[in-house]
C-alpha positions in Angstrom: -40.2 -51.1 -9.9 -37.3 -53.3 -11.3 -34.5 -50.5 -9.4 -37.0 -50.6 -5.9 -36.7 -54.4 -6.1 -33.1 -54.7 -6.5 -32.6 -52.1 -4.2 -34.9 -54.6 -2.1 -32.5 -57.3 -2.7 -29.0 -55.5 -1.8 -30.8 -54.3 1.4 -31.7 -58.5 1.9 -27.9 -59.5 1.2 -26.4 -56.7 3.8 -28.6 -57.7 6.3 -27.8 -61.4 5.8 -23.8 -60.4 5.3 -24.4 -58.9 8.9 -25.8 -61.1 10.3 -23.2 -64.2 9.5 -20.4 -61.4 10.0 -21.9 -61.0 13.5 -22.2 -64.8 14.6 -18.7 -65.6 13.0 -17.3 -62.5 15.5 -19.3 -64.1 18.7 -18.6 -67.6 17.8 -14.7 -66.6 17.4 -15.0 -64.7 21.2 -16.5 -67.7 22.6 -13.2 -69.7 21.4 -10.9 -67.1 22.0 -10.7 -66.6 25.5 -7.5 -66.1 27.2 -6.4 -68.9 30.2 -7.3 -66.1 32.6 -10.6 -65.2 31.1 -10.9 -69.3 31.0 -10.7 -69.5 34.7 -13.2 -66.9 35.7 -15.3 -68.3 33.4 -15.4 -71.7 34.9 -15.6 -70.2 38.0 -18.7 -68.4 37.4 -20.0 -71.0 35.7 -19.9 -73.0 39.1 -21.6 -70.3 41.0 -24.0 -70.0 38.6 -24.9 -73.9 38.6 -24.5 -74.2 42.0 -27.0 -71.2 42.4 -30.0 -73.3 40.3 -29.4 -76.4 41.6 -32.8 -77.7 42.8 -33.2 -78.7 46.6 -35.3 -81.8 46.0 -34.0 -85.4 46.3 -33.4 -86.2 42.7 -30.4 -83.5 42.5 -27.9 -85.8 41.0 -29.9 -86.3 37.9 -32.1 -82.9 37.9 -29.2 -80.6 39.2 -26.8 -82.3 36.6 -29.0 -82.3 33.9 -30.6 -78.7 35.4 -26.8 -78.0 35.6 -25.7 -79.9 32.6 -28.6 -78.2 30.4 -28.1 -74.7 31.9 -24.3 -75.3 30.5 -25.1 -76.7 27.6 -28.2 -74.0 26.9 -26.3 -70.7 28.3 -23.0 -70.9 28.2 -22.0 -70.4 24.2 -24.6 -67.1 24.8 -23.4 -66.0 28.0 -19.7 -66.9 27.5 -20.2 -64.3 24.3 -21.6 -61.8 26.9 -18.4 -62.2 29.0 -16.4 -61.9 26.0 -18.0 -58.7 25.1 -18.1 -57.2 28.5 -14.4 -57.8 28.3 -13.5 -57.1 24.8 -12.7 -53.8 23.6 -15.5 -51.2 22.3 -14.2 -51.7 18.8 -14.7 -55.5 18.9 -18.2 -54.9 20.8 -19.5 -52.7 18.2 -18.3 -54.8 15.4 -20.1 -57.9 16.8 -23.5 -55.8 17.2 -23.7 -53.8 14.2 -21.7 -56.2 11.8 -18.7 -53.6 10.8 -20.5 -50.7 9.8 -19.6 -49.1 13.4 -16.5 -50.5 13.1 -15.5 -48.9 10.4 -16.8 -45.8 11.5 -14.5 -46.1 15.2 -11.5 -47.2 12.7 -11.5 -44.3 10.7 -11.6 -41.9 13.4 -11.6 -38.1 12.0 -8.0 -36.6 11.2 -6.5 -34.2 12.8 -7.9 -30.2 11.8 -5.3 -29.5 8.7 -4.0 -26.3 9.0 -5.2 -24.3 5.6 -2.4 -24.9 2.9 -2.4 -21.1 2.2 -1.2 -20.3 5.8 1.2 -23.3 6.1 2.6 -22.2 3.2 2.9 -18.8 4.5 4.6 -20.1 8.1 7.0 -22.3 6.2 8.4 -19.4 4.1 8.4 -17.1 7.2 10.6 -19.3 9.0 13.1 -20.1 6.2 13.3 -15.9 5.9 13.8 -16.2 9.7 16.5 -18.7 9.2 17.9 -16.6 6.3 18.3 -13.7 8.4 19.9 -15.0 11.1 22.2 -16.3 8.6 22.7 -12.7 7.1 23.3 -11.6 10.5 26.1 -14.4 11.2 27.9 -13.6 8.2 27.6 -9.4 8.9 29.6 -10.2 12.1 32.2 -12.0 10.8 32.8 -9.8 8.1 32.4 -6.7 10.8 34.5 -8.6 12.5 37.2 -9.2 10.5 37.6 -5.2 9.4 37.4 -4.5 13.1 39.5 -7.1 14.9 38.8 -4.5 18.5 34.6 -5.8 18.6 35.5 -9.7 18.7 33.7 -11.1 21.6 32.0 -7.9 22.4 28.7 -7.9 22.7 26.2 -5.0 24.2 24.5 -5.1 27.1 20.9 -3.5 25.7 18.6 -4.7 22.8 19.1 -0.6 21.8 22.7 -0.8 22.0 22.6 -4.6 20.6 20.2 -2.8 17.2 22.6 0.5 16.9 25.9 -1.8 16.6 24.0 -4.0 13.5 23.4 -0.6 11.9 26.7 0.5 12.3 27.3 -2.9 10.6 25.7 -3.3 7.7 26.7 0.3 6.7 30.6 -0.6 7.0 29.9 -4.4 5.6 28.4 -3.2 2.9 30.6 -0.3 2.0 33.3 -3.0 1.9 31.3 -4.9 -0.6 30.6 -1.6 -2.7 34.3 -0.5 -2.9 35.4 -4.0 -3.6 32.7 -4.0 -6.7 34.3 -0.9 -8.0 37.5 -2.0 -7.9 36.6 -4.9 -10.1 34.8 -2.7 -12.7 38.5 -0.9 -12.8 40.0 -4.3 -13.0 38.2 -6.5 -15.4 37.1 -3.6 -17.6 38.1 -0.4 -17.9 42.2 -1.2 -17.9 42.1 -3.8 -20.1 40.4 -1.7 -22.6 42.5 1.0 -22.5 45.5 -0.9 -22.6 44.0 -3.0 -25.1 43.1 -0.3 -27.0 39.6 -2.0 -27.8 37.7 2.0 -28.3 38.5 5.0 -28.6 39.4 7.7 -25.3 35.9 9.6 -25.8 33.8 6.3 -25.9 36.3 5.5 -22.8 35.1 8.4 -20.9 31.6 8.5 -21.6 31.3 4.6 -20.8 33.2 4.7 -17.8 32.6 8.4 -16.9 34.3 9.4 -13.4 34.2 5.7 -11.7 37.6 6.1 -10.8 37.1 8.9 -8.7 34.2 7.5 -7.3 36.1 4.7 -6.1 38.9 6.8 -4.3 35.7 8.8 -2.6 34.8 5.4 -0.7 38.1 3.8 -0.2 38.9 7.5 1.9 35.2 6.7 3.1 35.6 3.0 4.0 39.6 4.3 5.8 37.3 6.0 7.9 34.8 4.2 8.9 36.9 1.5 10.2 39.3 4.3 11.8 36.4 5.4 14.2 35.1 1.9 14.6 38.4 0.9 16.4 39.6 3.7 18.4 36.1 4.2 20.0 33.8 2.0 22.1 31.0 0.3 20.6 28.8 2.5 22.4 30.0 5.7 21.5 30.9 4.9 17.2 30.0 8.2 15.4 29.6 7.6 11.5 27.4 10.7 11.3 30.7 12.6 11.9 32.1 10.3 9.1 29.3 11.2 6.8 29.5 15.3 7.2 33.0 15.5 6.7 33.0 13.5 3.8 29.5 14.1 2.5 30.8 17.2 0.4 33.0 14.5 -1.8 29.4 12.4 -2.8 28.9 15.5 -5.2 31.1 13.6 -7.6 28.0 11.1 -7.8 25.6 14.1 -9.3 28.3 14.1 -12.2 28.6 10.0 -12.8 24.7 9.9 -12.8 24.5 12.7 -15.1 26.4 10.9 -18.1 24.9 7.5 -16.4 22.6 7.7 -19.8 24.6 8.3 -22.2 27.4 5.3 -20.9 24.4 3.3 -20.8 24.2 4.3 -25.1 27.6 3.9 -25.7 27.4 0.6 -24.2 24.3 -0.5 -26.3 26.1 1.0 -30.1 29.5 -1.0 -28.7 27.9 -4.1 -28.2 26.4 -3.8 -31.7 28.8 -2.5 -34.0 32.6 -3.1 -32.3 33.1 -7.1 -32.5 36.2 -6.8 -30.2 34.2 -5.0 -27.9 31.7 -7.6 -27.5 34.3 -10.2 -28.0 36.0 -8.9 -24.8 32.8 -8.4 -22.5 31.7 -12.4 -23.2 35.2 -13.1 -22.3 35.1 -11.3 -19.2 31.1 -12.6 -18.1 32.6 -16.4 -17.9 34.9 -15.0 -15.2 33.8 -15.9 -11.2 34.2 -12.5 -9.9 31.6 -11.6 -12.1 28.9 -13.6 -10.2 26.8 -13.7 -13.8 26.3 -10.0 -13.4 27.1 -8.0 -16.7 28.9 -5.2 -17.3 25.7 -2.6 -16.9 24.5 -4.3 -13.7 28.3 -3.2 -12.3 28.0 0.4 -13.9 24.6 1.3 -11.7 26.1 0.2 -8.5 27.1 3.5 -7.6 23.6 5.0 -8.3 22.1 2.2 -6.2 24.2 3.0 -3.5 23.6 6.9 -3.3 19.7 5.8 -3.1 21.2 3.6 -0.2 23.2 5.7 1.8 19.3 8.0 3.4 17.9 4.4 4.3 21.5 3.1 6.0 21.5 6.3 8.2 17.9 6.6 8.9 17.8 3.4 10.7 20.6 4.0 12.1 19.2 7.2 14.0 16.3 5.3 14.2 18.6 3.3 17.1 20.3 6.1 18.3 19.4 8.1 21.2 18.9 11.8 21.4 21.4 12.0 24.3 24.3 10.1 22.0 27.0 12.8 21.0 26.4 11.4 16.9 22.9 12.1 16.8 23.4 15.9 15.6 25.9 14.9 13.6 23.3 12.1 11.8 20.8 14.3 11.2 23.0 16.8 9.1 24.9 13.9 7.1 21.0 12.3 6.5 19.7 16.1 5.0 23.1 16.2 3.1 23.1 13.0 1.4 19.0 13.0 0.8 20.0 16.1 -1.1 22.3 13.9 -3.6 19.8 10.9 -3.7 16.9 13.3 -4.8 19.2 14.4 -7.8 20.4 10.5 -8.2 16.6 9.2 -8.2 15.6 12.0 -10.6 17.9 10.7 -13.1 17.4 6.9 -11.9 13.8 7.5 -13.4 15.4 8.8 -16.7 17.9 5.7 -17.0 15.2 3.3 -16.4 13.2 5.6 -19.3 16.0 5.4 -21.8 16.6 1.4 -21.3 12.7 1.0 -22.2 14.2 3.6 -25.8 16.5 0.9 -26.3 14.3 -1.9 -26.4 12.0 -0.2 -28.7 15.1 0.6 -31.3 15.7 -3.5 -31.0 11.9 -4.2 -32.5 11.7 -0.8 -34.9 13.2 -1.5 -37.9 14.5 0.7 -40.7 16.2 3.9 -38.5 19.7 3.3 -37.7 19.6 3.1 -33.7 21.9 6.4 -33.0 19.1 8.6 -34.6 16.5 6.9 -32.4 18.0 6.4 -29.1 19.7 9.8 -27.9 20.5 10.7 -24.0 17.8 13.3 -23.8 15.2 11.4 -25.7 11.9 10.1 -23.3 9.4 7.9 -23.9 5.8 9.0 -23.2 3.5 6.3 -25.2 2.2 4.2 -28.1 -0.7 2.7 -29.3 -2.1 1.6 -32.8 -4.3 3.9 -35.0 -5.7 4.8 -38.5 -3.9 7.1 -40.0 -6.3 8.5 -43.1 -4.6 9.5 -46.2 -6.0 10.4 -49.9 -9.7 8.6 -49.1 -7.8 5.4 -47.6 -7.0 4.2 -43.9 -4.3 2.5 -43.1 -3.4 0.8 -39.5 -0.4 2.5 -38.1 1.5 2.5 -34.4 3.0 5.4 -33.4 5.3 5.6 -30.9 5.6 9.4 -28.8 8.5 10.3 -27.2 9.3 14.0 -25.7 10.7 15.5 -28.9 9.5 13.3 -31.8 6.6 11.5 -33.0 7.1 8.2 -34.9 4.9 6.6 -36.7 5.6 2.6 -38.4 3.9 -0.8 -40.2 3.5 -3.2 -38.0 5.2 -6.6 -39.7 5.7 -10.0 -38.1 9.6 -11.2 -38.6 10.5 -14.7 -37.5 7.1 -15.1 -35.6 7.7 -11.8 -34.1 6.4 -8.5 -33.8 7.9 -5.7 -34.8 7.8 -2.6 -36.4 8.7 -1.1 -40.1 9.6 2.8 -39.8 8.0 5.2 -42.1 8.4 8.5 -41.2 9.4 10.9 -37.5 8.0 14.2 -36.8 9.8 17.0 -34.9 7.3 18.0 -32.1 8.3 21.5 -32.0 6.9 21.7 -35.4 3.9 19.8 -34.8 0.4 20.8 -33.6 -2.8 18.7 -33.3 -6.3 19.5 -33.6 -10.2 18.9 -33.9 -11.7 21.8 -34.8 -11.7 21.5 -38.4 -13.0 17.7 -38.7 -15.7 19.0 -36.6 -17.4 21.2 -39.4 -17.2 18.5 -42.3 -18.9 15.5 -43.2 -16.3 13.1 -42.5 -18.1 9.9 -41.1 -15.3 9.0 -38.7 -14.7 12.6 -37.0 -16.2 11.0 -33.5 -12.8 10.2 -32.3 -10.4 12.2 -34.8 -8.4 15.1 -35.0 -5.4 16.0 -37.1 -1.5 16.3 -36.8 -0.5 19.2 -38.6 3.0 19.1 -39.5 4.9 22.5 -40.3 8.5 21.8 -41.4 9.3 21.5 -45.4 6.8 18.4 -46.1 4.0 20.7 -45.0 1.8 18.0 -44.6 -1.2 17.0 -42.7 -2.8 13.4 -41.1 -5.7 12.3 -39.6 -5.7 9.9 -37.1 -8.7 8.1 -35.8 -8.6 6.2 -32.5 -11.4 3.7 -30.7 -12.5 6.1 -28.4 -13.1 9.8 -27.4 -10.9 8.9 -24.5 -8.3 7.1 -26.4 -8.5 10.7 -28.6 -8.3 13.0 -25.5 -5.1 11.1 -24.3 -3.1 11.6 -27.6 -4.0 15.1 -28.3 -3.4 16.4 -24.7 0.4 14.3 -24.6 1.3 15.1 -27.8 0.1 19.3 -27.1 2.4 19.0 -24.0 5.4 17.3 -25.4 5.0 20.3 -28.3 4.6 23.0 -25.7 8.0 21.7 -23.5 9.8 21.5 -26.9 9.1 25.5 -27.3 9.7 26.2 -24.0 13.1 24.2 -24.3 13.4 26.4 -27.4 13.2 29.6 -25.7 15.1 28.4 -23.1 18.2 28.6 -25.5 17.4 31.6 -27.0 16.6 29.8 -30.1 14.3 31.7 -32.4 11.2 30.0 -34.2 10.0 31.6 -37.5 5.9 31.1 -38.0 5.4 28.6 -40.8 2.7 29.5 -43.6 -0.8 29.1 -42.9 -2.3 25.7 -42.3 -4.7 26.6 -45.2 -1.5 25.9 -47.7 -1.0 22.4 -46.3 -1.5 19.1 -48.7 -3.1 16.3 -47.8 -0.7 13.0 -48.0 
């Protein structure tokens, strides 16, 4: 009762707030005509008396008072009616309804937003759009600039217009490549042999055959350029380029192949020669550098063999069957694709063997050449109960292709890491659940046993959370064991059976 009656109240107040808000705005048009409205007021005023004046005798007093009253009576009203006939629909509605349709014709409804998602979205399209034509800009000035002969031409065709911006972002970019190598010879590799900072084998397996790979491309590059200007945009045949010198990109099958173990030598230098390291910080706060280190310079020439199939491609892509190239393409794409299948195979190796030596930077307790070697793969890890005499003890082991690892997790500094304990040669290890299966070990579910077969001769159970958790272990660890044999045989290496598993202790 007390909330209807106040609401009861409010409702009084507005009403009495419009009301006054609504006399003050027709009083204020009454007063506020212009001198033009003025006039046509007074005009129609006149007709208007003139019109009820009465036509007996006694006009002077009746018509003037008629007249005079009729002024005095109507005009504030109908003046406000003039005024409002006159007066913008704003000001009109404001007077009648006291502001609340004011208000509502002020704050007309806005303009339909676009979504801030798809705004978003246009905005970054069209700074990539402006990027790209920026990309383009400077890929003709540099084309232009090796080849002097194309300045101011420009084809006729959007085919021939597409073909010519293939044919420069191969050569641009080739330029770029062979000026990166020749700053890996530069900056590194001559100062530290002059220097004498390592040793000729670490020498040769950091920097493998880079320098040879550089002369490839420079005799590459020559080319390029050489067919470029002697021949008309129209008719410019890198795919000739490409088979004639496609037989030299073998050399990259041999730099990718000790890619690995540069990238180890690299990572034990870097650790345990302070010259070395001392030299490469020196030689990072240098511009030509561009904050790249000396790794990120090293896999340039992989990236680029993985670059060369998607360069051509699009550039068949705008040449015509009918060009005198296009046969030429087509052989230089299947030759090169050959290389970058090799080069990728190994690409998935490096990238394998940088995750090895991040793990030897958080396992602690093996020196780091026994853990990361060039052939050594990681496969997984995960966190177990490794049972042992009665007792179960949390351990992470970490598989790779030839050995199993198994550590403590302990927390150094606030961080995670891991305390070796022990490895285990895979081609002497075998896993199984057969036996668990016929005792009354409570926690059999999702357990099996490693069996190891060298001189320890021992034997562990590991439990996991899960049957599938379980399958996954046994079935990668009974693969990586089955490679290692097969790798065995392979080299003509001959395995002697172990004893029994019946003689094995229990740790």
């Amino acid at each position: 009762h007390t909330r209807s009656k106040a609401a009861g109240e409010r409702g009084e107040r507005k009403k009495k707030h419009k009301r006054k808000k609504s006399s003050s705005v027709k009083d204020s048009a009454a007063h506020s005509l212009s001198p033009q409205e003025a006039d046509e007021l007074e005009n129609m005023e006149r007709k208007r008396s003139l019109t009820h004046q009465p036509s007996s005798g006694s006009s002077s007093s009746s018509g003037g008072g008629g007249g005079g009253g009729g002024g005095s009576l109507t005009a504030p009203r109908w003046a406000a009616g003039v005024r409002q006939s006159i007066t913008p629909t704003s000001t009109r509605s404001r007077a009648a309804t006291g502001g609340r349709e004011a208000e509502k014709t002020i704050r007309r409804p806005q303009a339909h937003r676009m979504d801030p998602n798809t705004e978003k979205q246009m905005d970054l399209n069209i700074a990539d759009s402006v990027e790209r034509r920026k990309q383009t800009r400077n890929r003709r000035k540099a084309f232009q600039m090796l080849c002097p002969r194309f300045q101011g031409d420009e084809p006729d065709s959007m085919h021939e217009r597409l073909r010519l911006q293939a044919v420069e972002e191969i050569i641009t970019s080739e330029k770029d490549f062979v000026i990166d190598l020749e700053w890996i010879i530069e900056l590194w590799l001559e100062p530290i042999r002059g220097q004498d900072i390592i040793s000729s084998a670490e020498l040769n397996k950091l920097f493998s055959n880079i320098e040879v790979i550089l002369g490839v491309n420079q005799v590459l590059l020559s080319a390029m350029k050489k067919q470029v200007r002697r021949a008309d945009y129209t008719q410019v045949q890198l795919g000739e380029v490409f088979l004639q010198l496609g037989a030299f990109l073998k050399t990259y099958t041999t730099y990718v192949g000790n890619h690995l173990e540069s990238v180890a030598v690299y990572t034990t230098l870097m650790k345990r020669n302070p010259r070395f390291q001392s030299f490469i910080v020196d030689v990072s706060q240098k511009p030509q550098v561009r904050g790249l280190s000396l790794l990120d310079f090293l896999v340039k020439p992989i990236q680029r063999i993985c670059k060369y199939p998607l360069l051509i491609r699009e550039l068949i892509r705008h040449t015509s069957e009918e060009h005198p190239d296009y046969p030429n393409l087509l052989l230089a794409m299947e030759k090169i694709e050959t290389v970058a299948a090799y080069v990728n195979e190994h690409k998935r190796e490096q990238e394998n063997q940088t995750m090895v030596m991040d793990l030897a930077n958080v396992i602690i307790g093996i020196p780091i050449e026994e853990l990361v070697t060039p052939t050594r793969r990681f496969i997984r890890d995960g966190t177990v109960l490794k049972v042992s005499k009665g007792k179960s003890q949390e351990r992470h082991f970490f598989l790779f292709n030839d050995v199993l690892i198994y550590t403590r997790v302990v927390m150094r500094g606030g961080k995670r890491m891991f305390q070796y304990r022990d490895k285990l040669d895979l081609s002497m290890t075998v896993c199984d659940d057969t036996a668990l299966r016929h005792t009354g070990f409570s926690e059999a579910k999702f357990a099996f046993e490693i069996c190891r077969m060298d001189a320890k001769m021992k034997k562990y159970i590991i439990c996991t959370q899960s049957q599938e958790e379980k399958e996954q272990w046994m079935e990668a660890i009974t693969a990586q064991h089955r490679e290692m044999l097969n790798l065995a045989r392979s080299k003509e290496v001959l395995l002697v059976s172990p004893r029994a598993s019946s003689t094995l202790s229990d740790e």
